[in-house]
PARORO-562588 format. One record per residue (C-alpha): residue in one letter; x, y, z. Coordinates in steps of 0.05 Angstrom, whole numbers, plus 5000, padded with zeros to 4 digits. Example, Ala and Ser with C-alpha at 12.3 -4.5 7.8 and 13.67 -1.06 7.14 Angstrom:
residues 2
A524649105156 S527349795143 
***
This chain:
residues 476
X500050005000 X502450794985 X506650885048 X509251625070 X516651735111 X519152315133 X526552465148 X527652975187 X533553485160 X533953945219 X529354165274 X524554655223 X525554265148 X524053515130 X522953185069 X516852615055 X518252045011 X511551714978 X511751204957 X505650874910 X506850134892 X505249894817 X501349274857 X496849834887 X494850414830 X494649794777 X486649604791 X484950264782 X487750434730 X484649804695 X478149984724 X479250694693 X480550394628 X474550004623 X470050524638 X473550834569 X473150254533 X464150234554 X463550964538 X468851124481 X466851254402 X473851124367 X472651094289 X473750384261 X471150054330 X464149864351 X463950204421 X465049744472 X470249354434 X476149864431 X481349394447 X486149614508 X492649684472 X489250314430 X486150624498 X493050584524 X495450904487 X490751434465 X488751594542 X492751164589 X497951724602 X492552194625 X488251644668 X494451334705 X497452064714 X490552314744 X489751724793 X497151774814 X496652504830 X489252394868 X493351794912 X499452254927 X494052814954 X490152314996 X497252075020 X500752815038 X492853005067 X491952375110 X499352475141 X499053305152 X492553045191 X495452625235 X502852705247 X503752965312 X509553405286 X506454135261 X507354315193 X507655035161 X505155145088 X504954655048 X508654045022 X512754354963 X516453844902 X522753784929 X529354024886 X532353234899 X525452964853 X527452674794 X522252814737 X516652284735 X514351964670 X508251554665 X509451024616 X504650574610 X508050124569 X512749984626 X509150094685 X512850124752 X512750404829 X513551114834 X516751504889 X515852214914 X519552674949 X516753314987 X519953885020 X517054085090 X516854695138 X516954465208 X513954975262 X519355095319 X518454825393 X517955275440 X514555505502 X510956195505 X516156725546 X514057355583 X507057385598 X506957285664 X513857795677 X510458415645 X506958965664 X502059405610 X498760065613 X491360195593 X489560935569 X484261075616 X480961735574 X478462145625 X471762495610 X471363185625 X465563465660 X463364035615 X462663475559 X458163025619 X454363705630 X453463865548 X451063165536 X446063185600 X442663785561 X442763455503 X439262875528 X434263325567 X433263725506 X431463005456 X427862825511 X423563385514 X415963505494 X414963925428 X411064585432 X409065145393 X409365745424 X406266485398 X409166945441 X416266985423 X422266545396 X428066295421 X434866125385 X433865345390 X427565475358 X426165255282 X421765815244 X417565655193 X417266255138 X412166345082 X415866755031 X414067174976 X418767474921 X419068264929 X420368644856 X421269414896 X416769414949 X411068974921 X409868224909 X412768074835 X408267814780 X409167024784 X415167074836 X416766554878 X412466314931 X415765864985 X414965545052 X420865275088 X423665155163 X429965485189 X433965345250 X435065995292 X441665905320 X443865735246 X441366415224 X446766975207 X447467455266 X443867995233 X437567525219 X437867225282 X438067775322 X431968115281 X427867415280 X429367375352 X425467965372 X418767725327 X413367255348 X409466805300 X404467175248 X408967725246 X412667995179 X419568195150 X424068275100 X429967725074 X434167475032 X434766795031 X441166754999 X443967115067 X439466765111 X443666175142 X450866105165 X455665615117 X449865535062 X450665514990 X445865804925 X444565144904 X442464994978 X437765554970 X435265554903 X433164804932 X430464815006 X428765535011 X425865694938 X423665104923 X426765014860 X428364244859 X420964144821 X424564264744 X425863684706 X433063884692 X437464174743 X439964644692 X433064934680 X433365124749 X439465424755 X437065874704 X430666124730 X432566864758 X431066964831 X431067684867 X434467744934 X429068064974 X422367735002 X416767835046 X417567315100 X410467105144 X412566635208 X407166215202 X410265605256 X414665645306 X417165045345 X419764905397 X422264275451 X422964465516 X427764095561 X426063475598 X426563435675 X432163185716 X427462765748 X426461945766 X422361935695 X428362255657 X433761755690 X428961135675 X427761425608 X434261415597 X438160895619 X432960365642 X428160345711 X430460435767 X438160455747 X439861015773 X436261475826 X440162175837 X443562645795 X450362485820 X448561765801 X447162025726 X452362385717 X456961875738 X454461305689 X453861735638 X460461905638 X461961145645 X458460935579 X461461585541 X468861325565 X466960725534 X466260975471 X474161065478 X474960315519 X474659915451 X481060415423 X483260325495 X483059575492 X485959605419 X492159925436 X493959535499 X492458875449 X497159185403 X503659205459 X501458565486 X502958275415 X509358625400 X512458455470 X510657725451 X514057715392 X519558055417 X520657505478 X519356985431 X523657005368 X522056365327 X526656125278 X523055965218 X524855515153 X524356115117 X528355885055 X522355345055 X517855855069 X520256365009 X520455844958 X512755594982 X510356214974 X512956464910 X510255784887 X503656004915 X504056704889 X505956574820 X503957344793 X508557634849 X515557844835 X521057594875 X522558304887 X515658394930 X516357674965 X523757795000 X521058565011 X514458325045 X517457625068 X519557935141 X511758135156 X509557495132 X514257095179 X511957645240 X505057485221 X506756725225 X510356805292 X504457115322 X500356515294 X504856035330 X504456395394 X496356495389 X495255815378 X499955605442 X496556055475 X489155815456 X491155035473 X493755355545 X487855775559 X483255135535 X479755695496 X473355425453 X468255665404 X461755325406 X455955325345 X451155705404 X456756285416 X456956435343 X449456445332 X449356835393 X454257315368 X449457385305 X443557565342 X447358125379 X449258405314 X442558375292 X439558725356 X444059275355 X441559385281 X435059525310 X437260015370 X439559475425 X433759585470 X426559485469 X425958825431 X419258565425 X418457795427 X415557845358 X421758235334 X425857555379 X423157125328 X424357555271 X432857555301 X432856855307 X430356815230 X435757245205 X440556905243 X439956235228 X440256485147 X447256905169 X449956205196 X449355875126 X454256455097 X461055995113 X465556735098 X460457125151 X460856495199 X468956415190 X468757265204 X464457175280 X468756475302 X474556965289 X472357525322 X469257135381 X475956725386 X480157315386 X476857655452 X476357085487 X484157085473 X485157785490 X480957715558 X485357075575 X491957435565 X489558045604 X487757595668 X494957365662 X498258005647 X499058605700 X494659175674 X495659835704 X490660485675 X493461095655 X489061685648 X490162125597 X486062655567 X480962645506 X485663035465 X492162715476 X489062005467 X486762315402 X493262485389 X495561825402 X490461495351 X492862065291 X500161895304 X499261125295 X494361225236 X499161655209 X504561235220 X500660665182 X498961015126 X505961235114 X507760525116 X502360355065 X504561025023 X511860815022 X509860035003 X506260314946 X511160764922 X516760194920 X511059694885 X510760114829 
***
């Protein structure tokens, strides 16, 4: 029977010797041939009685080389399964293999040799001897104060109010176009809302003193801060209703209008009271203002925790790589992959090769890691991990048990996407990693402002993209 060796060179290359015996590929290929000889139309030859001398040699080459090849693949893939030793890549042809011919005039046993990559033994170093820092972003309490008003203000009850206006009030004008003092034959006619506080200074200052029903003069084109004619011609004029936007940049439109508040609106600010806090963050959560204020600022330093989190993950990595510097076959390695990348030039493999290996290390030392930490994906995780997704696509909170059923739907259809189900086993496996190494690592917080973290974030991104500039630039 096909029998595989391996003979170890040094401790990261070895070489595999199959061998296939004539005894064993010989019934298949007569089977093989027979099937031909039922199903092939060869002129001067009833079919069925091609006689095997003329299927030899018109198609025995191809048949015995395509059941050799399938045999030395079920070989290599039954002993990558279960040798014990780890093997990186893939088995490559190696430079010792003298060229096969398949003759089958003169059939015979053929032998096979394969080069190897062998992953290095090691043990993980220096996780439990380091200590890490956490940016703690600290969140300062004008920003908890402008978002409390914020809240109170979305939270608030809509009104309409006659008596005056206020600069987070939207105004609703009816507008006519003015030729001198009087409305112009077929002028525009318009209705539109405005934000007060987005008014120019002038215009807010005059609208600021009106009430609704009353009248004044404008021009739209001057009406709101950072605006633009085409803005204008659109939302204010009402313009947007010609079939070509050309047409409507040509209609000519006066500057001055007679302006009729016909709406104004208003929210007025929610209470800090028990019905505001539950309102906001869930029943009976929190009680007092203090109490607010402090888990408010909680979840908005959270918004920084997963950048946080990112960055600690980041030196946790590099330390590990640099306590644990893995030889690697890497002439086996560079020859496997140019084999693999056949469009790549050389020049791009060697200049890339030293990421690839780091990128390997780190592999190695994950997967040590994972078998140490016992960590474990399970089907129910994933689909678990699905139907998070999905709730968050609806707002998180407030999930009827109709919309339940309507999650569990849409994830049992995401789970038949293999790419999408590959994605969430990777990025469930990869916190339960990160969580594991943090409970063995010493993790100290740092605070550190909103800005400089910012800073911190730029200067990395920056970094990166330089990297990715400069890579480009040499590629071409």
């Amino acid at each position: 029977m096909p029998q595989v060796v391996r003979e170890d060179i040094d401790n990261l290359n070895a070489v595999l010797t199959v061998s296939i015996p004539k005894d064993d590929y010989l019934p298949l290929f007569n089977t093989e041939l027979r099937k031909y000889r039922k199903d092939a139309r060869i002129k001067g030859f009833r079919q069925g009685k091609t006689p095997t001398g003329v299927l030899k040699k018109m198609f025995g080459k191809a048949v015995l080389g395509e059941i050799i090849n399938k045999m030395l693949q079920e070989q290599l893939t039954d002993f990558m399964v279960n040798d014990p030793v780890e093997i990186l890549g893939q088995p490559i042809p190696s430079d010792t293999q003298a060229p096969v011919e398949f003759d089958v005039k003169d059939l015979q046993d053929y032998t096979f040799k394969f080069d190897i990559g062998l992953a290095p033994t090691f043990e993980v170093e220096g996780l439990d001897s380091e200590t890490y820092e956490k940016y703690a972003v600290e969140i300062p309490a004008e920003m908890v104060e402008e978002e409390v008003q914020n809240l109170l203000q979305r939270n608030g009850d809509q009104v309409f109010p006659e008596d005056g206006i206020e600069e987070k009030d939207i105004v609703t004008f009816d507008i006519i176009e003015l030729e001198g003092d009087a409305p112009k034959e077929g002028g525009i006619t318009h209705e539109f809302g405005v934000l007060v506080e987005r008014m120019e200074d002038d215009m807010k200052a005059a609208v600021l003193k009106l009430k609704l029903g009353d009248e004044l003069k404008l021009n739209p084109f001057q009406l709101e801060k950072d605006t633009t004619d085409k803005y204008v011609r659109k939302y204010f004029l009402g313009l947007e209703g010609e079939e070509e936007e050309e047409e409507a940049e040509e209609i000519a439109v006066g500057d001055q209008f007679q302006a009729e508040i016909t709406k104004v609106s208003r929210v007025n600010k929610a209470e800090l009271n028990q019905d505001f806090f539950d309102k906001v963050f869930g029943p009976e959560e929190v009680s007092t203002e203090e109490e607010f204020k402090a888990k408010l600022s909680e979840n908005m330093s959270k918004t920084y925790d997963s950048q946080a989190e990112a960055l600690l993950f980041r030196d946790i990595q590099q330390r590990l790589l640099d306590s644990n510097k893995l030889a690697l076959p890497e002439d086996f390695l560079k020859r496997w992959l140019a084999m693999s990348n056949e469009n790549v030039s050389s020049e791009v493999l060697e200049k890339e090769f030293p990421a690839f290996a780091d990128n390997l290390r780190w592999t190695l030392i994950r997967s040590k890691l994972n078998k140490s930490f016992e960590i474990e994906v399970s089907p129910e995780e994933v689909k678990e991990t699905f139907k998070n997704k999905i709730r968050g696509y609806f707002g998180g909170a407030g999930i009827t048990p109709d919309m339940e059923s309507m999650v569990e739907s849409m994830a049992e259809r995401m789970l038949q996407d293999e790419k999408q189900v590959n994605e969430i086993y990777e990025e469930v496996s990869s916190n339960k990693f990160f969580e594991a190494v943090v409970e063995k690592v010493a993790v100290t917080d740092k605070s550190i402002s909103i800005e400089d973290f910012q800073a911190v974030i730029q200067k990395i991104e920056e970094e990166r993209a330089a990297e990715q500039a400069a890579q480009l630039g040499e590629e071409e």
